[in-house]
N, C-alpha and C positions, 0 to 999 in steps of 0.2 A: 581132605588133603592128607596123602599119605608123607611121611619125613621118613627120610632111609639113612641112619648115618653107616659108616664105615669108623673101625678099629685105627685105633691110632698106627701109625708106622713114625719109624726113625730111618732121618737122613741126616746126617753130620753130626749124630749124638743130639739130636734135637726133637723133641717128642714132640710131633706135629699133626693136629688133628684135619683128617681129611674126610670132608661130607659132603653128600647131597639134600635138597629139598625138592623133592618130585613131586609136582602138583595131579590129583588123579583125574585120568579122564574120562572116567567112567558119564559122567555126563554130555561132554562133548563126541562120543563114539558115536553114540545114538542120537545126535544132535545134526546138526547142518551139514553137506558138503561143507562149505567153506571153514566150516572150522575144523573138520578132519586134515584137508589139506595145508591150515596152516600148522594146525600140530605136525604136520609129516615136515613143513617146512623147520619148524624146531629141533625136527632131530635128526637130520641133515646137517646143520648147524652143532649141534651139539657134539655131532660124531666126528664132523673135522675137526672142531677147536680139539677135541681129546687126542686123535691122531697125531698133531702137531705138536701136544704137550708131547705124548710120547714118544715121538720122535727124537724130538731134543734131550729126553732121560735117557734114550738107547744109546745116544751121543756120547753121552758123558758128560755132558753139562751141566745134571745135575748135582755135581758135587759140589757147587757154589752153594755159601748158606742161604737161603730164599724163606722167606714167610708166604706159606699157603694159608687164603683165604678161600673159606667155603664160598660156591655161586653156588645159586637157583638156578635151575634149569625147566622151564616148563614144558615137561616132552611126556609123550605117549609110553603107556607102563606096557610095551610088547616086549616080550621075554626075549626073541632073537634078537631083539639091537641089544641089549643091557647082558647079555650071556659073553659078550662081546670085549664087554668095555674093559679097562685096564683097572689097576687097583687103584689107581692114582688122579681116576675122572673127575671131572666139574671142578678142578681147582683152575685158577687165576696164581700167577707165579711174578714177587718182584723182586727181580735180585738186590741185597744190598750192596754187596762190590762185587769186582771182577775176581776169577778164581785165583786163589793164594800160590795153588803151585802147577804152573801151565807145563812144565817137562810130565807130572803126573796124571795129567788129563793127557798129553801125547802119547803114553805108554799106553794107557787104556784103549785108546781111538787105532794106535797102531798096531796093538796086539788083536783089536780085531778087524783088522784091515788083512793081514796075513793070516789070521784065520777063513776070512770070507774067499781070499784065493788058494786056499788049500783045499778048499769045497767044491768051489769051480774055477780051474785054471785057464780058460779060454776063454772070460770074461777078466780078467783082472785090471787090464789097463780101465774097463769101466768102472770099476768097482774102487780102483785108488784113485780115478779121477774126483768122483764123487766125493770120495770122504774127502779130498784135501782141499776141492772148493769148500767144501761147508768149513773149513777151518779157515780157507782164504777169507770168505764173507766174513766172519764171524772177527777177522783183524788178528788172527794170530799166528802172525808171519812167523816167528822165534820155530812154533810148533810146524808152521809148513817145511821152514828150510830142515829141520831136522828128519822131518818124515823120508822129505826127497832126497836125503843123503841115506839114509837106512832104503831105501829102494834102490838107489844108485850102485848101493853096496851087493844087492839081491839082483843085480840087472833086469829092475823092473823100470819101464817109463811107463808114460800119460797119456793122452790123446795130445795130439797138438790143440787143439780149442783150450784144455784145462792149462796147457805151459803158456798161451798166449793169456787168458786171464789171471793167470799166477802171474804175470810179465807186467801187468796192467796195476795191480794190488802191491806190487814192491815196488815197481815207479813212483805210484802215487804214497805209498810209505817214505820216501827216499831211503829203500835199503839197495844201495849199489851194488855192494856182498850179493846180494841175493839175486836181486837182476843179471847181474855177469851169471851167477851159477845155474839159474832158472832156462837162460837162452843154453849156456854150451849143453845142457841136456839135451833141451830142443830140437840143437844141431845134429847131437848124435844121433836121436829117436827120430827124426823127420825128414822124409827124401827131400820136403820143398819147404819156405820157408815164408811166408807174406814179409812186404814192405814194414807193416804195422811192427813186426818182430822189434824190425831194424832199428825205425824209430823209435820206440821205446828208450832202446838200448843208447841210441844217442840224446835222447831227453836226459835221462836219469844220470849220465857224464856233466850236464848244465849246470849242476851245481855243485862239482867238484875240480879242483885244479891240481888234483894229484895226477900225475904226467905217469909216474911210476904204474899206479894202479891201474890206466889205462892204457899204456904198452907192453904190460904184463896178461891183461884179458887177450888183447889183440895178438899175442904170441901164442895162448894157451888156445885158442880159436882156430888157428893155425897146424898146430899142432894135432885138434882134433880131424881137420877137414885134410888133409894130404892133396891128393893130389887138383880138388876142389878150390883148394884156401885163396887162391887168387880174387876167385869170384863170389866168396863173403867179405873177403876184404874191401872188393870192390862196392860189394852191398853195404860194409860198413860203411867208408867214406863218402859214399852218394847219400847216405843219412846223416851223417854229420852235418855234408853242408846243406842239406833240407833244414835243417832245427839250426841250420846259421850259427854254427859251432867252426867256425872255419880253420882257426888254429889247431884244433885239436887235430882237423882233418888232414893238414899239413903236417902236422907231428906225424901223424900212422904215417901218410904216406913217405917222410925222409928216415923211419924207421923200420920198411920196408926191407932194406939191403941187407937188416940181420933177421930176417925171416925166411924160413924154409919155401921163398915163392919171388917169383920175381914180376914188377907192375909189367902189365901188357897195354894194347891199345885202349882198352876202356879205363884202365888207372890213368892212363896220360889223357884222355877225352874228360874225367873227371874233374883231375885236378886244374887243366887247361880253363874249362868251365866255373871252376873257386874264385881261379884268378881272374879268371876278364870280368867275372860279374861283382868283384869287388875294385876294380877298378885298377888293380897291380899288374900293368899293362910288361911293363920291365920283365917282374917277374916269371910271365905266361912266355913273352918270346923266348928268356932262358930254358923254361921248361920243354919249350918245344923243339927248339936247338937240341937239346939233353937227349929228346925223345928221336930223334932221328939219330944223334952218334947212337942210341942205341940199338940199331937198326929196327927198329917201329917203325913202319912206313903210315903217313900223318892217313886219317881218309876225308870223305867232306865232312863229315861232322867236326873234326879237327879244325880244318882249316874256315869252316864256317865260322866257329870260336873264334879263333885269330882275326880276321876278318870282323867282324861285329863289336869286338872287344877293342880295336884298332879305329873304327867309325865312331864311338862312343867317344873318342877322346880327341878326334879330330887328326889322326893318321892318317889321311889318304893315300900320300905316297905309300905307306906301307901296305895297305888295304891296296892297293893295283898291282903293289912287288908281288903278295902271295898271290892275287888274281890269275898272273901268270905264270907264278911255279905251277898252281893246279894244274893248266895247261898242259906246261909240258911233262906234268907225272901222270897225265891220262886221265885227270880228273876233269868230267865235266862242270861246270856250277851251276847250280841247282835256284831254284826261287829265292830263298833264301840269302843266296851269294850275291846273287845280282840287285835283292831288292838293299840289303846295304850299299854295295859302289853305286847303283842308281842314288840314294839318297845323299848318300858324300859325293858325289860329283854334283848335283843340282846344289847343296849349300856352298860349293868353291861358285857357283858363277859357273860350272863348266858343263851348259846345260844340252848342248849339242853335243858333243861325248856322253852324258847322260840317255838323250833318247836314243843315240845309237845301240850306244849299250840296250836301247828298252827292245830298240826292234830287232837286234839278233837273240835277244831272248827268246822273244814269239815264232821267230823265223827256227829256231833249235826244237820248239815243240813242248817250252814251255810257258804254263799256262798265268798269265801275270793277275797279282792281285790288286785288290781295290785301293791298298795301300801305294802301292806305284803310281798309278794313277794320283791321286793325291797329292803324292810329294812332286811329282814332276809339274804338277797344276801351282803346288803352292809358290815351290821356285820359279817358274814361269813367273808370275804375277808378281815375286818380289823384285825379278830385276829388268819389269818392263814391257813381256814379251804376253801381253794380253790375249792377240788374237792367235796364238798357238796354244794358250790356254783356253780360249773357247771350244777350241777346234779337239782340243784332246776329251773335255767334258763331255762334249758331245759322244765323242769316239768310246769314253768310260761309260754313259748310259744306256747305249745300245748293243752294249756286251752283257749277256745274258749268263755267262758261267766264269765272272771273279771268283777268286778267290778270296772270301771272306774270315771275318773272325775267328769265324766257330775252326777253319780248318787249321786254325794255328795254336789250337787248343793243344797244352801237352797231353800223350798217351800215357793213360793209368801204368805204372810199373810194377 
């Protein structure tokens, strides 16, 4: 058995001894297959644990004070793997704390961050992607917002993958600061932008109730996107009320008016949508009154809102007022439209207007669902009317192309 040590080296003023114990394998050479190959499997092992220490020394990580302990490594004495290895091999590394001064690990990782893109500039967004996830993983937010403010200053960005998990890492930090500043990069560097963005940005407002701070982002957002801004804002607000943040969602939107953008159809589709599904039936008719002086012309999606939000509370009368404005603004109604007034007319009692209503649906060319069927069966039979419920069940099972569940599934956005 050959023992090789290595010369001391200093790391933080700390004279720290670094060795190996190389077992020789002059015996096992000329010995079995199987034991050549497991030696070959030893320093395979041996050469990644070493790359991965040095990895992390190249980092700059190693300025933490750390106690190296010699390992054994029992590997094959061939001179091209070992001509290889670094000074620092076969050690096992445990930090005692976290490093003392993290602006000082920044300067090093960022000084050679702008080195690696002075070497090759048509790589850069990979190369500062890289190093600022390993600072993400690693928890040291402090160090990432400052990087991306010294890039921001150099109009360097990211990839979008690296701003969406830099977006994930300050959520789950709750650094808001950072979230707000992490997305409007984003903004600027990315023609397109995922839902997940969005959510994020309306998770990490959940545990804030500063009003200021988030119609100050919402401006600055604005601000950045020109003649776009409508349709992030709309992307904002349709997040908020995802993560059922609804007030807040109301706040952007009557904040709105001092924003370089004015809400269009899908602001008023949006917000229409807050309101019927929290039940402020009031406040949805106002909004949609609002939305027509503003000459917004309502479309079915709107009126479908109204209509469904208007059934929920037991508005009929009003659920048939809009049935007919559709009408006469040229709107036709859609499955949707009619499987509400189908359902509010069969719980008044009013179940002959209900099937009429069912069969100029079918007679228009559209295709009715299993849910119709259903309701007009269940109200049949609560007020009597048995054998038009048999007659209909019948009529439901030998229809081969309902519309079922699955087609009322919402589309990914």
């Amino acid at each position: 058995m050959l023992a090789v040590s290595r010369r001391f080296k200093v790391i933080n003023g700390v004279n720290l001894k670094l060795g190996f114990l190389f077992y020789s394998c002059s015996g096992y050479w000329f010995g079995s297959r199987f034991e050549f190959w497991r030696n070959r499997m030893y320093v395979t092992k041996t050469v990644r644990s070493l790359h991965i220490l040095c990895s992390v020394q190249r980092s700059g990580l190693h300025q933490c004070n750390k106690i190296f302990v010699p390992t054994p490594f029992p590997v094959l004495l061939i001179w091209p793997i070992f001509s290889i290895l670094p000074e620092s091999s076969g050690s096992r590394t445990f930090a005692t704390h976290m490093p003392p001064d993290k602006e000082e690990v920044t300067d090093e990782v960022l000084n050679q961050i702008l080195a690696a893109i002075e070497d090759d500039p048509v790589s850069s967004r990979d190369i500062c992607s890289n190093h600022v996830d390993k600072l993400c993983r690693a928890g040291n937010l402090s160090s990432v917002a400052r990087i991306l403010q010294s890039f921001r200053e150099k109009n360097i960005f990211l990839l979008p993958k690296a701003y969406n998990d830099l977006l994930w890492a300050a959520g789950e930090g709750n650094d808001i600061g950072l979230v707000c500043q992490i997305f409007k990069d984003l903004l600027v560097s990315s023609k397109s932008m995922s839902a997940m963005s969005y959510n994020i940005v309306a998770k990490a407002f959940t545990n804030t109730n500063d009003t200021a701070l988030l119609l100050g982002f919402v401006r600055e957002v604005t601000d950045l996107t020109f003649s776009k801004s409508i349709t992030v804002v709309n992307r904002i607000l349709y997040a908020f009320s995802e993560c059922r943040q609804i007030e807040k969602a109301l706040l952007i939107f009557s904040d709105i008016k001092s924003l370089k953008c004015k809400p269009d159809l899908v602001t008023y589709n949006i917000i229409l949508h807050i309101l019927g599904s929290t039940g402020r039936v009031d406040e949805l008719l106002d909004k949609f009154a609002s939305m027509k002086e503003a000459n917004i012309v309502p479309d079915i999606i709107s009126y479908n809102t109204v209509v469904n939000s208007l059934r929920k509370v037991g508005r009929l009368d009003l659920c048939l007022a809009f049935y007919r404005e559709m009408g006469e603004n040229g709107l036709e109604p859609d499955l949707r439209t009619c499987t509400a007034l189908i359902e509010s007319l069969g719980r008044s009692g009013k179940i002959e207007e209900a099937l009429r209503l069912f069969e100029e649906m079918k007679l228009r060319g559209v295709r009715p669902s299993i849910y119709n069927y259903r309701s007009l069966i269940n109200n049949m039979k609560k007020f009597g009317k048995l054998e038009s419920a048999i007659a209909l069940l019948k009529e439901m099972d030998s229809c081969p192309d309902l519309v079922g569940p699955k087609d009322f599934k919402p589309k990914r956005r």
